[in-house]
C-alpha positions as CSV (number, residue, x, y, z in Angstrom):
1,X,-43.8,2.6,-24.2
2,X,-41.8,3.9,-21.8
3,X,-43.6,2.6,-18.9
4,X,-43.5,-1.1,-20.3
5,X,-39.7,-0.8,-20.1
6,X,-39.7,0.9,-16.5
7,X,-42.0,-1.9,-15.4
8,X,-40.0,-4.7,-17.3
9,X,-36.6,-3.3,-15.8
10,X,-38.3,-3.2,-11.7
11,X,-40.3,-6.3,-12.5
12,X,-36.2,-7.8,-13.0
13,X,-34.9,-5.8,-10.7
14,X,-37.3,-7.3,-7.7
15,X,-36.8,-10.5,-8.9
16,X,-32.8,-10.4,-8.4
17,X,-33.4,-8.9,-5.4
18,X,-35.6,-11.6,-3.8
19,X,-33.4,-14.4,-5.4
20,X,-30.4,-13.0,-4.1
21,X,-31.8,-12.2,-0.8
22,X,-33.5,-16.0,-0.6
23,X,-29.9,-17.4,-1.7
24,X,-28.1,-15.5,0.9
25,X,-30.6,-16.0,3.5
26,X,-30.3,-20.2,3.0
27,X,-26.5,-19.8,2.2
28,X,-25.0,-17.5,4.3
29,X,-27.8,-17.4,7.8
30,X,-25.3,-20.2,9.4
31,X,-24.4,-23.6,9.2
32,X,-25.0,-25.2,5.8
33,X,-24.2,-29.4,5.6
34,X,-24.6,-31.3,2.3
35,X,-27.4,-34.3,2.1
36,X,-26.8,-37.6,0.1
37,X,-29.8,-39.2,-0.6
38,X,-30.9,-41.4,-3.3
39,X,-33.0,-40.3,-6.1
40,X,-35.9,-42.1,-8.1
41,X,-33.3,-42.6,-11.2
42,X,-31.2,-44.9,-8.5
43,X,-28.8,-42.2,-8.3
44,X,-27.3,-40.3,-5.5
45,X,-28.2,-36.3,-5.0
46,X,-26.5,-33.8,-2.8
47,X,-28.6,-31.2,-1.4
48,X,-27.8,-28.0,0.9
49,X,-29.3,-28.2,3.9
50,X,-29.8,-26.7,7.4
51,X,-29.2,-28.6,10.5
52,X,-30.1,-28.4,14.1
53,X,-28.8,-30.3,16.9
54,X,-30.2,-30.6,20.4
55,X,-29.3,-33.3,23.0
56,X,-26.6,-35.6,21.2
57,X,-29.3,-35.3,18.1
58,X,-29.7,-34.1,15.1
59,X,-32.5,-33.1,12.7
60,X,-32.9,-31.8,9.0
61,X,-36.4,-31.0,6.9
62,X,-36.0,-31.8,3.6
63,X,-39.1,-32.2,1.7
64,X,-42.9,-34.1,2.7
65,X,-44.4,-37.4,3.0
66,X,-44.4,-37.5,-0.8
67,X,-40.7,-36.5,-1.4
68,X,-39.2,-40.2,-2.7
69,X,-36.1,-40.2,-0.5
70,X,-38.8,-39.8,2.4
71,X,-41.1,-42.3,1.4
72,X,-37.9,-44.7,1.2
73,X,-36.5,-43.9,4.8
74,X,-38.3,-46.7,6.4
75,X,-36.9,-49.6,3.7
76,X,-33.4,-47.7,3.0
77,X,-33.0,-45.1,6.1
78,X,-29.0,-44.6,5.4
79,X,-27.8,-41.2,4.4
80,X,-24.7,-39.5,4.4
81,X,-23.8,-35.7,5.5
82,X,-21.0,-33.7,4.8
83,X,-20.6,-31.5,8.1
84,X,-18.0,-29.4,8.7
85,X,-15.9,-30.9,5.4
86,X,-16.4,-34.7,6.7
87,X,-18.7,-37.5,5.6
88,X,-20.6,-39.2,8.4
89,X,-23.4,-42.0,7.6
90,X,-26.8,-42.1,9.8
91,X,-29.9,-44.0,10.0
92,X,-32.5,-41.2,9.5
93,X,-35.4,-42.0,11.1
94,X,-39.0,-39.5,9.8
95,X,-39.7,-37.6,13.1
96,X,-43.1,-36.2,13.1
97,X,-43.5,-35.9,16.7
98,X,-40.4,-33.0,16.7
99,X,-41.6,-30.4,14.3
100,X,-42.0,-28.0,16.8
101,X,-38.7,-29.1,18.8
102,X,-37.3,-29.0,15.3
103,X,-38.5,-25.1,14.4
104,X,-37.5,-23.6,17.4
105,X,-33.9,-24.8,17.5
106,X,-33.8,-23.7,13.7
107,X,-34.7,-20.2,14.9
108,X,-33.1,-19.9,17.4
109,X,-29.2,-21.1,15.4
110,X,-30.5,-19.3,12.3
111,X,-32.1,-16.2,13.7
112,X,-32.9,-13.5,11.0
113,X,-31.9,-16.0,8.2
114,X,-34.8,-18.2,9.2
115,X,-37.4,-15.0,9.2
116,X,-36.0,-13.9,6.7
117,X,-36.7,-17.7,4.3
118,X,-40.4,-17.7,6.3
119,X,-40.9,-13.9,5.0
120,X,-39.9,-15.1,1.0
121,X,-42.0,-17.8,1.8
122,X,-44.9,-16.2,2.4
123,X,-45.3,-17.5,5.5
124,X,-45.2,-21.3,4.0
125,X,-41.7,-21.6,6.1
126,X,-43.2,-21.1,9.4
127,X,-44.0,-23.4,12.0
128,X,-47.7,-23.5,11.3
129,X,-48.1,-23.6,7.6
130,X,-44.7,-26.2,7.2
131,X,-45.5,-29.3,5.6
132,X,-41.9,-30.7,5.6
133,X,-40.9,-34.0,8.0
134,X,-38.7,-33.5,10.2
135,X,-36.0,-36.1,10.0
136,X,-33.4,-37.5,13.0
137,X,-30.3,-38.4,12.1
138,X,-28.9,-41.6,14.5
139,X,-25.1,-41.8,14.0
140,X,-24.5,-45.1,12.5
């Protein structure tokens, strides 16, 4: 019986660890900006998100081609962002063609913190294996 509580208490204990370690990877590796987007309810959501910026553009990943606020880019592409404590609206345009432009300016401003989210991952982070759409954000 003792065994069952040695495993239940690592079992927890590696769970923590890899929540904690995943939350401070996405929330401490560097620069974290808030996303408005609309939700299927007809709400607005705010998610955490990383950014990247590269020649007077920027880009986030958030989610696929089936994600809704994705889908509804090309009949409603305004967002908003909260970057460094302001609110600045964007047309936000589904960029396929950048995904690799996009990765490697996410690791090279995120560094460990992006090897680190890959690693918890399983590899489903990385460059190869990413399903998510890169999205440019055009200042409005």
């Amino acid at each position: 019986m003792k065994i069952v509580y040695k495993l239940i208490i690592a079992f927890v204990a590696i769970s923590i660890f890899y929540v904690s370690l995943n939350f401070a990877a996405s929330e401490l590796g560097g620069e974290v900006v808030q996303l408005i987007r609309n939700d299927p309810e007809g709400s607005t959501k705010s998610i955490r998100v990383w950014i990247v910026d590269a020649r007077d553009q920027a880009w986030i990943e958030h989610g696929d081609t089936n994600f809704f606020w994705v889908k509804r880019l090309s009949s409603e592409p305004e967002v908003s962002l909260i970057r460094g404590g302001a609110e600045i609206k964007y047309t936000a345009v589904t960029d396929i063609g950048s995904h690799e432009i996009y990765h490697d300016l996410r690791r090279e401003k995120y560094g460990i913190a992006d090897r680190i989210i890959e690693l918890l991952s399983f590899g489903a982070a990385h460059r190869n294996n990413c399903t998510g759409i890169p999205v440019r954000l055009d200042p409005v």
